[in-house]
N, C-alpha and C positions, 0 to 999 in steps of 0.2 A: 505455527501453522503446520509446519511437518509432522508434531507428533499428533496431531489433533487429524489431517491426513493419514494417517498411518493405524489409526486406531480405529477412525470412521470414515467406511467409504461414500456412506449417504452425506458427508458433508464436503463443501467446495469452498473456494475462498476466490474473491473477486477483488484483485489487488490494484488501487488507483493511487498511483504515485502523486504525492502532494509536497512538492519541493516547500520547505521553510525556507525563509531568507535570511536567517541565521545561519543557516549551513550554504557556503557561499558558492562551493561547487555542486547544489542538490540539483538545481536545474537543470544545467548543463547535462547532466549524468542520466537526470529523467527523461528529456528528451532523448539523448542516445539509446536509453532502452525502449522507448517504445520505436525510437525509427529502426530498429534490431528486431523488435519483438522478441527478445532472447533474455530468456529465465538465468542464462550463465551470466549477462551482466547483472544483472538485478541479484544474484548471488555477489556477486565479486562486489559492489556499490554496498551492500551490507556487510562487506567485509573489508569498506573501508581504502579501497583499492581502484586504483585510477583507472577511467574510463577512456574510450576513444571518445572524440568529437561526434558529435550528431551529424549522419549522414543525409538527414531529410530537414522538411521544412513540415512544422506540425505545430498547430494551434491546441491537442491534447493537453498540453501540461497547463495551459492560461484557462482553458476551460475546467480541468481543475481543480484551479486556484480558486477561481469565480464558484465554482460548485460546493466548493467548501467553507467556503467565506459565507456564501445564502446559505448552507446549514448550523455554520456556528461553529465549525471547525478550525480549534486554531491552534491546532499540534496535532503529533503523530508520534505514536501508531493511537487510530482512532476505528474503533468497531461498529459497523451498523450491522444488525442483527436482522434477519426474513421479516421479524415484528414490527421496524422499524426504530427498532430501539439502541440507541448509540450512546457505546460506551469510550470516554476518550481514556488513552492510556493502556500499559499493558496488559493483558489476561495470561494468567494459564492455560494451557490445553483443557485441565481440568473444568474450570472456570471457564472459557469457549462452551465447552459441551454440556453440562449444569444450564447455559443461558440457552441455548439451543433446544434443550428435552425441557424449558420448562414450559406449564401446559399456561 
């Protein structure tokens, strides 16, 4: 996402945390970041590194779970595209921007 930021400024990224339940502390961790609203945890959680407790009380992450399950999504990192087009699994920056310019 960063280099794909970096490269294009007409394009955004809309990041919705979608705890797996194989990752046993992914919950926990996503709640904290959305009741933070803080890009610095959501950095540190991708790097693997322990979170504070969740300061709020937020239904975000169950909605979700529910949002992703009625699309079929059952892993992460998972791409939905302006077109509507969702691709599960990792991309290249390259590969982001190719699906993006295509007409």
């Amino acid at each position: 996402m960063k280099k794909v930021i970096k490269d294009r400024k007409d394009i955004a990224f809309f990041n919705i945390l979608y705890p797996l339940p194989m990752h046993k502390e992914a919950y926990g961790k996503s709640k904290a970041i959305i009741c933070e609203q803080s890009l610095e945890l959501l950095e540190a959680a991708f790097e693997k590194k322990a979170l504070p407790a969740p300061t709020c009380e937020t239904t975000v992450i169950d909605q979700n779970i529910k949002l992703a399950e009625k699309l079929g999504i059952s892993g992460t990192p998972a791409v939905i595209f302006p077109n509507g087009t969702l691709i599960p699994g990792a991309m290249s920056a390259d590969d982001i921007i190719k699906q993006i310019d295509k007409k």
